[in-house]
N, C-alpha and C positions, 0 to 999 in steps of 0.2 A: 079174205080180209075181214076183221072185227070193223064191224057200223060201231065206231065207238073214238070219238075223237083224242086227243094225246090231254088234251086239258083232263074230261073228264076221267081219263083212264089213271092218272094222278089224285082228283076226291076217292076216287074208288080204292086205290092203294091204300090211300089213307086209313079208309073205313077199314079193308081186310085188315090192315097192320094194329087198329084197336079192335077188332072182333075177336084177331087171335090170342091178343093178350088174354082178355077177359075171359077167354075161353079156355087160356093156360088157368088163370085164377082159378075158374068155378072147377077144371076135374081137378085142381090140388085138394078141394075143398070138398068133392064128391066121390072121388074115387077113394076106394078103400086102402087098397096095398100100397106101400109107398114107393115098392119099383113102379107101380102103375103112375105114381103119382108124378116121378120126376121123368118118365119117358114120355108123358103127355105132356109136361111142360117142355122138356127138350126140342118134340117135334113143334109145338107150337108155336114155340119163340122163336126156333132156326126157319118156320115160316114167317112168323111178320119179321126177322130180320133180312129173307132175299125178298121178301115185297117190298121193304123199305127201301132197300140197294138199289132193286129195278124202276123205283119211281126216280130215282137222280140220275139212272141212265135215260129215260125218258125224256128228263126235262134235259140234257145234254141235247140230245138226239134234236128234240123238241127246237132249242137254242138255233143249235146249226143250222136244219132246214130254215127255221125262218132268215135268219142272217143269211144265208146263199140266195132265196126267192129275196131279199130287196134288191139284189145287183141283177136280177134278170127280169128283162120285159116280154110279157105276153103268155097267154094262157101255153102248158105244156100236162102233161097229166100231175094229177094229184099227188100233193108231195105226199111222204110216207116216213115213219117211225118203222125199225122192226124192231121188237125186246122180248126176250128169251123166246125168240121165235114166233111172236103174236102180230103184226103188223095192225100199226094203227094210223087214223089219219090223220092231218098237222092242220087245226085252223089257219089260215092266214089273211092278215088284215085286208080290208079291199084297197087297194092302191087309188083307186079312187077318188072314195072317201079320204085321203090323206091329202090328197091336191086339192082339196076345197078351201 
């Protein structure tokens, strides 16, 4: 399992999904040949387009476990996300905390 909870793993998408942009940008910019030029934007755009896909399954995923943990009481193991086969962990509110 990633030490990497479902919130954060959604900024991080985020990030990958503007790094690979910019990183299409600069080899348009740096790269000489221009097959060179449009198969490094290909791959890098068809990447931040399944990192953006997989951040909407996340918060899907994200979504449900928590709606299913407010109708059950009492510790049970750690809820869980899995996306594109990474398993991540699902913060959830303290029930607690909310009865105060």
């Amino acid at each position: 399992m990633v030490a990497i909870t479902a919130d954060a793993a959604e900024q991080l998408g985020l990030i990958v999904v503007i790094s690979l942009f910019v990183l299409a940008a600069l080899f348009a910019r740096v790269l000489i040949g221009n097959l060179a030029k449009i198969a490094a934007a290909v791959i890098l755009v068809a990447g931040a387009i399944f990192v953006w896909s997989q951040r909407s399954t996340l918060q899907q995923c994200v979504d449900r476990v928590r709606a299913d943990a407010a109708f059950t009481d009492g510790p049970g193991t750690a809820p869980t996300c899995e996306v594109s086969g990474v398993t991540f962990s699902v913060d959830l509110p303290d029930p607690a905390a909310s009865r105060r």
